[in-house]
C-alpha positions in Angstrom: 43.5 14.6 107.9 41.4 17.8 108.6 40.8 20.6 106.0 39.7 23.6 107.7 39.0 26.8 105.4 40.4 30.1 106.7 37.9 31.3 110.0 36.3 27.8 109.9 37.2 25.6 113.5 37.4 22.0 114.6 36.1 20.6 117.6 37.5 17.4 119.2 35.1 15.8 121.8 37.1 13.0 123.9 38.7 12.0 126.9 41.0 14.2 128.4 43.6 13.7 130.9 45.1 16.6 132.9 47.9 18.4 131.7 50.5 16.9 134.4 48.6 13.5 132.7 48.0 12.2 135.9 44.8 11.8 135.6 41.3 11.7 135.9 41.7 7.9 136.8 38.9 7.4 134.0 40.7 9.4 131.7 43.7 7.3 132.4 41.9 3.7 132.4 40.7 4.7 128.8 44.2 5.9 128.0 45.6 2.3 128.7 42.9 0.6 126.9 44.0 2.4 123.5 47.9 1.8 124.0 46.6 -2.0 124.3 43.7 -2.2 121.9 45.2 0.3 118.9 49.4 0.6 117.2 50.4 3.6 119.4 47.2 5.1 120.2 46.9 7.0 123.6 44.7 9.9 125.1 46.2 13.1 125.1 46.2 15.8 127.6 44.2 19.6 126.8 47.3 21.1 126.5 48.9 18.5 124.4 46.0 19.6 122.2 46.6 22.9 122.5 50.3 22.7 120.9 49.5 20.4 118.0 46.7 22.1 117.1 48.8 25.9 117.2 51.3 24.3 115.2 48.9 23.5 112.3 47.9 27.6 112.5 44.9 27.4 114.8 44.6 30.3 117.2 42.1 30.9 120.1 42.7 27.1 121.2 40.7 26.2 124.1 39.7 22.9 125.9 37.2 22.0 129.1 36.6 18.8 130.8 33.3 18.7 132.1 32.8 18.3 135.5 29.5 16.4 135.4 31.2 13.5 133.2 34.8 13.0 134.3 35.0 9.7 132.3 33.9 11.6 128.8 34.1 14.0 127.5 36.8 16.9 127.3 36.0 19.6 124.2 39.0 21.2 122.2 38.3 23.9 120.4 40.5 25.8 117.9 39.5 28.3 114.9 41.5 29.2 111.5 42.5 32.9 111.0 
């Protein structure tokens, strides 16, 4: 659970696959590890993100893989009103 005060954020640093969830391959080999290792667990796609995290009442949601580490890590950002 995450208690966010009005115009406080969260950031979420983790693996993410594209939207279309076809990848990155990395991304994706990490995604089967947690639907083997954990009870349901999988990675989740920026935009996947992005809706879960609008329907809690964040606004301004934005996410970025970067480049230079395809494997890890993606950023998700989204802020309280």
């Amino acid at each position: 659970m995450c208690v966010t005060i009005l115009g406080g954020g969260v950031l979420i640093g983790q693996p993410l696959l594209d939207d279309d969830r076809r990848g990155p391959k990395e991304a994706l080999s990490f995604n089967l590890s947690m639907r083997v290792i954990t009870d349901g667990g999988r990675e989740k796609s920026g935009k996947e993100f992005e809706v879960q995290l609008q329907k809690h009442g964040f606004v301004d949601v934005r996410y970025k893989r970067n480049p230079s580490f395809p494997f890890f890590y993606g950023v998700v950002f989204g802020k309280k009103p």
